[in-house]
Legacy VTK file of the C-alpha trace (Angstrom):
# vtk DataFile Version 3.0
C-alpha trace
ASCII
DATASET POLYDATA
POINTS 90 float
-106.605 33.867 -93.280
-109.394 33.558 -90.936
-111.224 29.591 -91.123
-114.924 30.138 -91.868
-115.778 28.653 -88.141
-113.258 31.276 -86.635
-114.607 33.675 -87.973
-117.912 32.743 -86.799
-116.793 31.870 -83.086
-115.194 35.652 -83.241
-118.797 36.947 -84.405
-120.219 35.155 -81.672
-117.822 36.228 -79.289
-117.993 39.921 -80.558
-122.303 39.374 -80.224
-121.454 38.615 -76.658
-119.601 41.221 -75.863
-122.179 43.798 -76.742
-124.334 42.077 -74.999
-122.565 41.613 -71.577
-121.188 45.335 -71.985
-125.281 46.095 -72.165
-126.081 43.985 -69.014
-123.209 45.765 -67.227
-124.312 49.291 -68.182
-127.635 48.513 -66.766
-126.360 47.285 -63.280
-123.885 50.245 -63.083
-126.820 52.822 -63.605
-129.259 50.660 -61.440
-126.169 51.092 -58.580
-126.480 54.947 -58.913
-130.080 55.859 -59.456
-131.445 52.930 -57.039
-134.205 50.240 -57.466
-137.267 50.376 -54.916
-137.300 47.691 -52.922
-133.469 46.011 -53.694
-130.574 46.992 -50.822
-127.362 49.096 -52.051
-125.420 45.631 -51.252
-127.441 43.788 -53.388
-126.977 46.367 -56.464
-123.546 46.254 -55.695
-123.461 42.624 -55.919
-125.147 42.393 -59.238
-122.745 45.049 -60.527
-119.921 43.680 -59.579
-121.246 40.410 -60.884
-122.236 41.938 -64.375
-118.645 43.731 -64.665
-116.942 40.269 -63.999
-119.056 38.915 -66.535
-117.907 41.387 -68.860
-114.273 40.864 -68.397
-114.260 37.508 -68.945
-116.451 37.926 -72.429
-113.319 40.584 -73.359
-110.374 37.969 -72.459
-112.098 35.861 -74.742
-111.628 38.019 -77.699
-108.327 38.116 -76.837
-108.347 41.684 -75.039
-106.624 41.493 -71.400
-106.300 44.851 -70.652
-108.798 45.700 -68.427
-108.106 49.087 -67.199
-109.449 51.538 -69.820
-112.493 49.768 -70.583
-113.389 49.976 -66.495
-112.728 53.572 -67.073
-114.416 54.179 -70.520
-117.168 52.682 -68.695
-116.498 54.610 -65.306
-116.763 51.806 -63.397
-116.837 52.942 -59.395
-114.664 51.245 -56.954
-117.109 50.363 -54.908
-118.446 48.354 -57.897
-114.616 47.226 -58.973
-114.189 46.012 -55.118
-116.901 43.463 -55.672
-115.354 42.001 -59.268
-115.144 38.446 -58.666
-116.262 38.367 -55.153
-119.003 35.189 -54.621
-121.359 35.459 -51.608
-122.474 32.574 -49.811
-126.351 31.719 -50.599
-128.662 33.069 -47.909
LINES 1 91
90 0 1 2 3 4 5 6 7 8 9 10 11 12 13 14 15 16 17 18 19 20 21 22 23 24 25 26 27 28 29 30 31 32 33 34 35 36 37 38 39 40 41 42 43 44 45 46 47 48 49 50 51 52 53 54 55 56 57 58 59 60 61 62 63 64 65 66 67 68 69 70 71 72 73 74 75 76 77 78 79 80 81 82 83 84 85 86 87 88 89
């Protein structure tokens, strides 16, 4: 049986989840329909970002399996290429 504060952190983390999953669906659709005035790199960037983010919010609920979520959420490999990749400040 399930503490009262675990099953609060799990609410939290489930909260999260949904809302990194959101954040990520937004970058992925800003990667294919564009944003005026941002570069493809920097979309990609953001994306890849976002996608990492998510990842790490799903290991945290205890889910390691990455593979079919990236696909459920048709993540493109020129999105998955920049998972975890951190770029130098300009």
């Amino acid at each position: 049986m399930m503490s009262a504060i675990e099953a609060q952190l799990q609410e939290e983390r489930a909260v999260t989840l949904g809302k990194a999953g959101k954040e990520m669906e937004l970058a992925l659709a800003e990667v294919e329909s564009g944003v005026p005035g941002v570069t493809e790199d920097e979309l990609l960037d953001e994306a890849g970002k976002r996608v990492w983010y998510y990842l790490i919010t799903r290991e945290s609920c205890g889910m390691y399996d990455h593979a079919a979520a990236l696909d459920i959420y048709k993540v493109p490999n020129r999105v998955r290429a920049r998972v975890g990749v951190m770029r130098r400040a300009r």
